[in-house]
N, C-alpha and C positions, 0 to 999 in steps of 0.2 A: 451409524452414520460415519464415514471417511471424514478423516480431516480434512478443512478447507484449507485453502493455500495461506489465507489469513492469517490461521490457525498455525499454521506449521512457522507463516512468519512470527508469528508474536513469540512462540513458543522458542525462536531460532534465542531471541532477543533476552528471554527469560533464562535459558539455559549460559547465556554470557554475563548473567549476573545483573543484567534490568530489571529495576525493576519500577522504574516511573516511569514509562511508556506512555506515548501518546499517537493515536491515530487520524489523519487526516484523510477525508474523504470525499465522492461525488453525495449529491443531495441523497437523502435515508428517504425520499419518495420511491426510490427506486428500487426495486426488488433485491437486484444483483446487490447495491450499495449494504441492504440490509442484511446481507447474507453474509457480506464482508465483516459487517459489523458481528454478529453471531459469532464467526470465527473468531474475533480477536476477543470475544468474552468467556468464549470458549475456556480457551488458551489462559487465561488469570484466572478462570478457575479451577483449572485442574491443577494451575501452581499456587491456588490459595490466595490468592492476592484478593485484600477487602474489597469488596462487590459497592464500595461505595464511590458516586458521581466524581468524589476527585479523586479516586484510584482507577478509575475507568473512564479516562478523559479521552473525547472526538471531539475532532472540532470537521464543519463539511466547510471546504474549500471550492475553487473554480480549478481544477487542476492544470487548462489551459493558458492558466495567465503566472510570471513571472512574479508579480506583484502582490498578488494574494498569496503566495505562497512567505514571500517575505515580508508582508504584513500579518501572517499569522504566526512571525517566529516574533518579530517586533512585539507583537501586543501580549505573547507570552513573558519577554523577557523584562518588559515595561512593568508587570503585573508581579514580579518576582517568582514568577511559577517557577519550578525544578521540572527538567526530563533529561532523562539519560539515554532515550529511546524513541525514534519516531519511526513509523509505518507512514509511505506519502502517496496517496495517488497523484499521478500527474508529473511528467518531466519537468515542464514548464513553473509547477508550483515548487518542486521538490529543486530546483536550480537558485530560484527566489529566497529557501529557507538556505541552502550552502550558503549563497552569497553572505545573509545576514549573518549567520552561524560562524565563517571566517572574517568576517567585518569586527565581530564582538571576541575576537579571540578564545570563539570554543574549538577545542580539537576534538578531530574527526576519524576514527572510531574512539578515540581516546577518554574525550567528556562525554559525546554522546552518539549512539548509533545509530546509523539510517538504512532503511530498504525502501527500494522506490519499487510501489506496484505500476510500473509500467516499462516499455522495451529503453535499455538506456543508453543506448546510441549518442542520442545528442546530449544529454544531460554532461556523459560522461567527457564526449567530446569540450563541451564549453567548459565543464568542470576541471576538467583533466583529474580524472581522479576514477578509480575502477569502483563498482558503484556495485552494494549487493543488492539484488532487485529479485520482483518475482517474475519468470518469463509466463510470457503467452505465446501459445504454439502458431500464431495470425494464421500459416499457411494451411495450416491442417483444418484450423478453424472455416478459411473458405473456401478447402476441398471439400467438406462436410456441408455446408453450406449448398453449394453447388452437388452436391452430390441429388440432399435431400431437394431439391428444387428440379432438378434434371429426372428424377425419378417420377415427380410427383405432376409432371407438365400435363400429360396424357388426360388426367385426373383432377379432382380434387384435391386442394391439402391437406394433408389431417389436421384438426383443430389445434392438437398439441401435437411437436415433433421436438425431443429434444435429445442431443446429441453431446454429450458431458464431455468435454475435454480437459485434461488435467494441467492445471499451471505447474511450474517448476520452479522452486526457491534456488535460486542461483549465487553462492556464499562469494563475497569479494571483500577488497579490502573496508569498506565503508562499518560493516558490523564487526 
C-alpha cells in the first residue's frame, strides 16, 4: 500500500525530530477522515513511537470555524498537555490555533510545528506567515470528476468509480 499524504505528513514531522504530535480532524464517521487517521498511525509506527492513547492523540475538530480551532489549542494548554507537532484540517481551525499559539508566546516552527491539510491561501494571507500544508490538486480533481460523469451520461454509473489522485506535502516555513 502507497503512503498516504497523512502519512508522509506525520513522518515529514518525525523526521524534524517530533515527537508529540498531535492530529486534528473532520468527524472519523467518515471514511476519508479515517483513512487520514490510518496514515498518521501509520507513520509513529514505523518510527516506533508507543502505540498508546496519549502518544497517539486526535482530537476531531469543526475545521470551518475559527474558534474551535483555538479552543482546541486553549483546552490543550489549559490541561498542560505537551506537543511539539500538529497535523490540522481546516484553515479556518488551523488560523484559530496560530492565533492562540502566538497569544501564549509559542514559537512557530520553533516550539512547535504545523501543517495545515488544506489549500492555504487564506490562512497564510490573515496569518502572514508561509504555511507547510498538504496540497490538493481541486482542479485535476474536477477534471476527473467531470470527466467520469461526461463519460458515463449516455449510461449508467458504475456503482463504484474511483479515480486516486495524489496530494502533495508542500514544505514551508511553518515545519
Amino acid at each position: 500500500m502507497p503512503p498516504s499524504i497523512t502519512s508522509l505528513a506525520t513522518s515529514h514531522l518525525l523526521d524534524r525530530g517530533r515527537r508529540e504530535l498531535i492530529f486534528f480532524h473532520d468527524s472519523l464517521d467518515i471514511k476519508v477522515n479515517r483513512d487520514k487517521m490510518t496514515g498518521f498511525n501509520r507513520a509513529l509506527d514505523e518510527a516506533g513511537i508507543d502505540s498508546s492513547p496519549a502518544a497517539r492523540r486526535h482530537y476531531e475538530i469543526d475545521p470551518m470555524s475559527i474558534e474551535s480551532g483555538a479552543e482546541a489549542i486553549r483546552r490543550l494548554l489549559d490541561e498542560k498537555q505537551t506537543f511539539d507537532g500538529l497535523i490540522v484540517r481546516g484553515d479556518w481551525a488551523f488560523i484559530g490555533m496560530v492565533n492562540v499559539l502566538r497569544e501564549k508566546k509559542i514559537r512557530i516552527p520553533e516550539d512547535v510545528s504545523l501543517i495545515l491539510y488544506d489549500d492555504p491561501a487564506i490562512a497564510s494571507r490573515v496569518l502572514n506567515l508561509e504555511i507547510s500544508h498538504i496540497w490538493q490538486p481541486y482542479s485535476e480533481q474536477l477534471r476527473n470528476a467531470l470527466e467520469i460523469l461526461t463519460r458515463n451520461l449516455p449510461r449508467p454509473l458504475p456503482i463504484n468509480t474511483v479515480h486516486i489522485i495524489q496530494p502533495t506535502l508542500v514544505v514551508r516555513k511553518t515545519s
